[in-house]
C-alpha positions as CSV (number, residue, x, y, z in Angstrom):
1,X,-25.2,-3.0,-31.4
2,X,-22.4,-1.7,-31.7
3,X,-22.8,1.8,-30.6
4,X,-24.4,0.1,-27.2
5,X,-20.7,-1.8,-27.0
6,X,-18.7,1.2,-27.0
7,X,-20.9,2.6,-24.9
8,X,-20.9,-0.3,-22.0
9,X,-17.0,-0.2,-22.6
10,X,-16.5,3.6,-21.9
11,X,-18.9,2.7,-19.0
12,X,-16.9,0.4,-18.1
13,X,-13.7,2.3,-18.2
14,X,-14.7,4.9,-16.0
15,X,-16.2,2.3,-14.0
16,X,-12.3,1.4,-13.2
17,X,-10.4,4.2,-13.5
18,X,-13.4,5.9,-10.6
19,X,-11.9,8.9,-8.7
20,X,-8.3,8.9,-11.1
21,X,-11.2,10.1,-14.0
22,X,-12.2,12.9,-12.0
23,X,-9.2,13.9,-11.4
24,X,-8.2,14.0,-15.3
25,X,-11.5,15.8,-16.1
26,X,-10.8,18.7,-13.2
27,X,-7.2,19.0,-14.7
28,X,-7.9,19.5,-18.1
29,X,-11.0,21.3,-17.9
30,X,-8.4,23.9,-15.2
31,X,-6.0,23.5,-17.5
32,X,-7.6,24.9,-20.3
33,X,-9.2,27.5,-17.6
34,X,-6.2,28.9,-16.1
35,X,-2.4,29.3,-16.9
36,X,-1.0,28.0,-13.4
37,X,-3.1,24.8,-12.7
38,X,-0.6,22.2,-14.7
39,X,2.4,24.5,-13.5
40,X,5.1,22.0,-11.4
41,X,5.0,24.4,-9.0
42,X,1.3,24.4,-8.2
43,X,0.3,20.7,-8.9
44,X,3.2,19.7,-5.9
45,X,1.9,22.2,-3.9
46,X,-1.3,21.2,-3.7
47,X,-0.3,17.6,-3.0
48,X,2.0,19.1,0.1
49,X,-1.3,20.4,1.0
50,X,-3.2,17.2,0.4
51,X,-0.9,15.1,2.3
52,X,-2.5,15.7,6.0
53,X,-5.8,14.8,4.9
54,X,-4.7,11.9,2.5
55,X,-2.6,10.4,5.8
56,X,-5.3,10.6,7.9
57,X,-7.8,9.2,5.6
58,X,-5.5,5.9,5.0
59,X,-6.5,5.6,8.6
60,X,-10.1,5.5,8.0
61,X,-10.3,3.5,4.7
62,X,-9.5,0.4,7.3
63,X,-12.4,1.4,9.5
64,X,-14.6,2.2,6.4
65,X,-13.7,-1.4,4.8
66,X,-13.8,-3.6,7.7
67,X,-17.5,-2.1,8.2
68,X,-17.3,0.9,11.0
69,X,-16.8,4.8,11.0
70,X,-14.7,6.9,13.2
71,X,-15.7,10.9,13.6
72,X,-12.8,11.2,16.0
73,X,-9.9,11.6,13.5
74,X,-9.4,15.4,13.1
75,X,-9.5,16.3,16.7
76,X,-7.2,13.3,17.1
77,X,-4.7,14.9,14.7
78,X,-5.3,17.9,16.7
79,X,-4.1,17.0,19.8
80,X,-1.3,14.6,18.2
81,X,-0.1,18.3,16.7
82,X,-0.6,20.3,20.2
83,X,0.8,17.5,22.5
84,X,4.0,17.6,20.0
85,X,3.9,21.6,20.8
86,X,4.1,21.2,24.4
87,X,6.4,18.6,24.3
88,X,8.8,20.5,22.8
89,X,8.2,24.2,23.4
90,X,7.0,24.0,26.7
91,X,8.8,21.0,28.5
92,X,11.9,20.9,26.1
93,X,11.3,17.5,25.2
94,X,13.5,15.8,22.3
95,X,11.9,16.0,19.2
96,X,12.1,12.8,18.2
97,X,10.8,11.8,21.5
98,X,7.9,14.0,21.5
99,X,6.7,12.8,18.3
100,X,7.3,9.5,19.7
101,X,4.9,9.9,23.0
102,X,2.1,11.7,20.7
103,X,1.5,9.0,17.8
104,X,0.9,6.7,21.4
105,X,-1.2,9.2,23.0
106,X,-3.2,9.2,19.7
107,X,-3.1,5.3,19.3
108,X,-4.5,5.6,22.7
109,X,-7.6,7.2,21.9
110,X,-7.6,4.3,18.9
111,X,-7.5,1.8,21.3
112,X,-10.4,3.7,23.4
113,X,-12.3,4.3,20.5
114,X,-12.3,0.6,19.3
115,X,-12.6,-0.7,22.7
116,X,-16.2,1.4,22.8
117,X,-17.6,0.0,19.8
118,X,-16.1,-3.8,19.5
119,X,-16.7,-4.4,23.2
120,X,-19.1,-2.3,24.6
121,X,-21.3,-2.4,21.4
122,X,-21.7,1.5,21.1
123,X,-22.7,2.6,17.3
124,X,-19.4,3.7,15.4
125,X,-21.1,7.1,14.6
126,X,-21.9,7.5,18.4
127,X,-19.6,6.0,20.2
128,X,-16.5,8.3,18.3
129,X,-18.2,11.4,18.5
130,X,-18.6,10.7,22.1
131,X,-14.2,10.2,22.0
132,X,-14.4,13.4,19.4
133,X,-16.0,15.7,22.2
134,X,-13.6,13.8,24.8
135,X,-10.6,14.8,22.9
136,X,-11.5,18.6,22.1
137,X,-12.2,19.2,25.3
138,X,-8.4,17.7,26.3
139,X,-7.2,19.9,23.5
140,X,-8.5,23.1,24.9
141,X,-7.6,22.3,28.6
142,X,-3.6,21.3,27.9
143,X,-3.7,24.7,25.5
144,X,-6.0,27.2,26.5
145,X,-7.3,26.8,23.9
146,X,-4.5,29.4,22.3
147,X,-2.0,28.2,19.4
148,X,1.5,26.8,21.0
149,X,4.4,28.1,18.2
150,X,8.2,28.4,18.7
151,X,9.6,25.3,17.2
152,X,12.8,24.2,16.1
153,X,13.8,24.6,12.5
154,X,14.4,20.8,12.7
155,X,10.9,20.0,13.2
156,X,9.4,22.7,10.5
157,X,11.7,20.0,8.0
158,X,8.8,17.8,8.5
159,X,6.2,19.7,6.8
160,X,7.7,22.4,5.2
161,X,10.9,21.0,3.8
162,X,12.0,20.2,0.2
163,X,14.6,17.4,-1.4
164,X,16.3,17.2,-4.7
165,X,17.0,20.4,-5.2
166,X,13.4,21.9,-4.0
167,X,11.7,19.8,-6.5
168,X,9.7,17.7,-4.1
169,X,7.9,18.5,-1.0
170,X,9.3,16.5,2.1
171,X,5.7,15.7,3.0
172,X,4.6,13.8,0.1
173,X,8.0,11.6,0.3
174,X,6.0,11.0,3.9
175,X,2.3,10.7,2.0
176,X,3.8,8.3,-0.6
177,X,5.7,6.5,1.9
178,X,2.1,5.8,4.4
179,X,0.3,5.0,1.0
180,X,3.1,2.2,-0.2
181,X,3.0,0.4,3.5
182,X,-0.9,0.5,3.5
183,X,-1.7,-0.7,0.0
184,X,1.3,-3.7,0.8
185,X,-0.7,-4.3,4.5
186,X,-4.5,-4.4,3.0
187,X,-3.5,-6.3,0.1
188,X,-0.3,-9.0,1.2
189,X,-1.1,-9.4,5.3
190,X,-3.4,-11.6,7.1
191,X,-4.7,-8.3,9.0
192,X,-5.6,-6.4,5.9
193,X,-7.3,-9.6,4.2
194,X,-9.3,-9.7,7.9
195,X,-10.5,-6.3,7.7
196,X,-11.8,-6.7,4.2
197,X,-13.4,-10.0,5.7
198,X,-15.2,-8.7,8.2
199,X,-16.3,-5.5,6.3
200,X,-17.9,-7.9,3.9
201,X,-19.8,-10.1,6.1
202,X,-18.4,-10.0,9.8
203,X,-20.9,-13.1,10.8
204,X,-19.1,-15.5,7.6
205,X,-16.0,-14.1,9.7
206,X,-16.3,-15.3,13.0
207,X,-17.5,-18.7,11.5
208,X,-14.7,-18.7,9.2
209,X,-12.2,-18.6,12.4
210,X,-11.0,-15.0,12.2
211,X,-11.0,-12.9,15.4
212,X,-13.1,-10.2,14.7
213,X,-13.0,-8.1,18.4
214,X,-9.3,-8.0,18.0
215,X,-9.3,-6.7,13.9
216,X,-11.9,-4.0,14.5
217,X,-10.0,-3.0,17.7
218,X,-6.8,-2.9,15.1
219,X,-8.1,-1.1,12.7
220,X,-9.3,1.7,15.4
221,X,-5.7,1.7,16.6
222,X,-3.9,2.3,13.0
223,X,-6.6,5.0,12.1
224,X,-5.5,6.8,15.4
225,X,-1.8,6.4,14.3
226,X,-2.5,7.6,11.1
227,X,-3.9,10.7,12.5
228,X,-1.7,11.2,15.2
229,X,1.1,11.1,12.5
230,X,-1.6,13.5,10.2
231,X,-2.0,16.1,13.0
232,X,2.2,16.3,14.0
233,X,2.8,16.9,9.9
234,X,-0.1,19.5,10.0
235,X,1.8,21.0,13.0
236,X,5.1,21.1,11.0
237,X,4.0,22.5,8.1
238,X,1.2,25.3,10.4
239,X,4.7,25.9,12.5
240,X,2.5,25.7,15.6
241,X,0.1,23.3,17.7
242,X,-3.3,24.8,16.6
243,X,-6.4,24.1,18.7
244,X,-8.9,24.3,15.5
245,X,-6.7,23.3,12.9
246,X,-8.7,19.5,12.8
247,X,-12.2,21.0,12.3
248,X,-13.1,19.8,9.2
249,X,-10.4,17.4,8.8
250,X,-12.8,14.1,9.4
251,X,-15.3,15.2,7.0
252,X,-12.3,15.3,4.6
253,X,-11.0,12.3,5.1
254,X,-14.4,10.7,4.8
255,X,-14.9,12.6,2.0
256,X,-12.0,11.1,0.7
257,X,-12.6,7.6,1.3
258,X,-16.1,8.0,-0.4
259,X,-14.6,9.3,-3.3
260,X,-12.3,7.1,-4.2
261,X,-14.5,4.1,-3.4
262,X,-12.7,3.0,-1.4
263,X,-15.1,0.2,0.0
264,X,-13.7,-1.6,-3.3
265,X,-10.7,-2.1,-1.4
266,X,-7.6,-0.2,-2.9
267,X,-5.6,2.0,-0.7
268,X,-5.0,3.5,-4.1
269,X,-8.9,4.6,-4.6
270,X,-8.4,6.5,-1.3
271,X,-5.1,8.4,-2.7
272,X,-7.2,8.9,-5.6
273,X,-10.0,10.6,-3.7
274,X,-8.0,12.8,-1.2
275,X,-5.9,14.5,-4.5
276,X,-9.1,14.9,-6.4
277,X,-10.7,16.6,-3.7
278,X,-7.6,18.9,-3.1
279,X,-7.6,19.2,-6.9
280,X,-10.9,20.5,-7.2
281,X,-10.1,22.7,-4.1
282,X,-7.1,24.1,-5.7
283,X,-9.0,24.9,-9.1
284,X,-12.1,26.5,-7.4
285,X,-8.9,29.1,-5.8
286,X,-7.7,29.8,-9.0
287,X,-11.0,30.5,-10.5
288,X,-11.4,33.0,-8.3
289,X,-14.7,31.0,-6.4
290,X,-15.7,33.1,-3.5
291,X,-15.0,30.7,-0.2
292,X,-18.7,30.4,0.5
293,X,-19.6,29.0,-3.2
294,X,-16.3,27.0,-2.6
295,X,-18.1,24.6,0.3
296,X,-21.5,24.1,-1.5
297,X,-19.2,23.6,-4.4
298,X,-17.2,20.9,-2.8
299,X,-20.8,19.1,-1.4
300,X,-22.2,18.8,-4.9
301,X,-18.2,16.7,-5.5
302,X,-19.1,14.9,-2.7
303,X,-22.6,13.6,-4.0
304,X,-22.0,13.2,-7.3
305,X,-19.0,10.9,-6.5
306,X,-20.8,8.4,-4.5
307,X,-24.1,8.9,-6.7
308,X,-21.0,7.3,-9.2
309,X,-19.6,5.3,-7.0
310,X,-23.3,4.1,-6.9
311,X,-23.7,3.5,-10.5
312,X,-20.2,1.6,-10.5
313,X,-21.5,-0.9,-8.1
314,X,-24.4,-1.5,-10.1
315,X,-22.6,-2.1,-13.4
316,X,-20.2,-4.2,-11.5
317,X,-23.0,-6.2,-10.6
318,X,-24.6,-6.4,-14.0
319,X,-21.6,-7.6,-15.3
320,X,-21.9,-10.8,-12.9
């Protein structure tokens, strides 16, 4: 009996802790692998690199949780990062400005997006992979599809800068910053408790007075801030407006989401998975994993986290 208690409490454990455990297993197995992996040097780096991705993919745990997807977010942090480029290179636009009329352009394309699917009843997957092609095709007739660099040293601050002292990357100041205001807005506001409302059971939600239309149209304009925001950072720290730099961003960012569980409704969960997927990305580098073996490597992640994320569910429910 008691073997099967300590067993159902390390279940349950792990259960909890979900994506953070993953990341404590990569580390000290890498650790013990390599000599760098627990370095300062390389464990902030990678969550500079991280912070792009984990941005973006606060934007799509709300349209995850209130019960939607949205395939649109790395083009939409694309053109968020080329608009900025022209902006500024080309037309000599303020900085702060240009920023300014990009997160807009990319709330925009929110907007669009959630005006598709809440009001002309399009499915999620289709409806945003319909405003993904729209958006890529934008992004290769402003640019020419050729990268846009030349920007002020100012602007490179963004993504590339460090504070005290060079300890800390600027851009996870900005990461921890996003994360703080979105756990505080799912959590303590009336908008995040809607989303999680309707995710649940959107029918309970009309009857239960809450304006659905208007929070799913909400959720698709915060997830296109998010990116916009994502894609001007990438752009900063790239030093250029890159036409292909969002490729696989929205898998990432799903990725991310799906890792962390985020369905359980913790902004925290989401954090979680974007640093354990840049963790394990960062150990499969130092390892020496040829790129190739790093993708199916990084599939097999994906699966056996919501295979997990599966198995937590259940327990949770056997617990009840």
């Amino acid at each position: 009996m008691k073997k099967n208690s300590y067993l159902s409490k390390a279940a349950s454990i792990a259960s909890d802790m979900g994506a953070w455990l993953l990341i404590i297993v990569v580390g000290l197995i890498l650790t013990v692998a390599t000599d760098t992996f627990l370095s300062w040097t390389n464990i902030m780096n990678v969550i500079r690199q991280t912070a792009v991705v984990s941005i973006i993919a606060m934007g799509v745990s709300f349209v995850v949780l209130g019960g939607e997807i949205d395939l649109s977010t790395g083009m939409a942090s694309t053109l968020a990062g080329c608009n900025t480029a022209i902006f500024i290179v080309k037309m000599g636009m303020n900085p702060v400005l240009a920023i300014l009329i990009s997160i807009l352009i990319g709330m925009a394309f929110g907007l669009f997006a959630g005006y598709i699917v809440t009001i002309l009843k399009i499915p999620a997957f289709i409806g945003t992979m319909g405003v993904q092609y729209i958006i890529q095709g934008t992004i290769l007739v402003t640019t020419n599809s050729m990268p846009i660099t030349g920007f002020p040293e100012g602007f490179l601050f963004l993504g590339r800068g460090y504070i005290l002292n060079g300890w800390v990357p600027f851009p996870v100041i900005i990461m921890a910053v996003f994360f703080i205001v979105g756990a505080f807005a799912l959590r303590y506001t009336v908008f995040g408790r809607s989303v999680i409302a309707v995710g649940e059971n959107e029918d309970a939600a009309k009857l239960s007075g809450l304006n659905v239309k208007r929070t799913k149209i909400l959720m698709f304009v915060i997830c296109g801030f998010c990116s916009a925001c994502g894609g001007i950072l990438q752009a900063s720290r790239m030093s250029s407006g890159q036409p292909g730099s969002g490729t696989d961003i929205s898998m990432q960012a799903l990725a991310a989401v799906y890792i962390g569980g985020t369905f359980k409704g913790s902004m925290l969960n989401t954090l979680a998975g974007a640093l354990a997927w840049g963790f394990v990305n960062n150990g499969l580098n130092l390892l020496g994993v040829n790129a190739y073996w790093q993708k199916i490597a990084l599939g097999i992640v994906i699966i056996i986290a919501v295979l997990f994320d599966i198995f937590r569910m259940k327990l949770s429910t056997a617990k009840k």
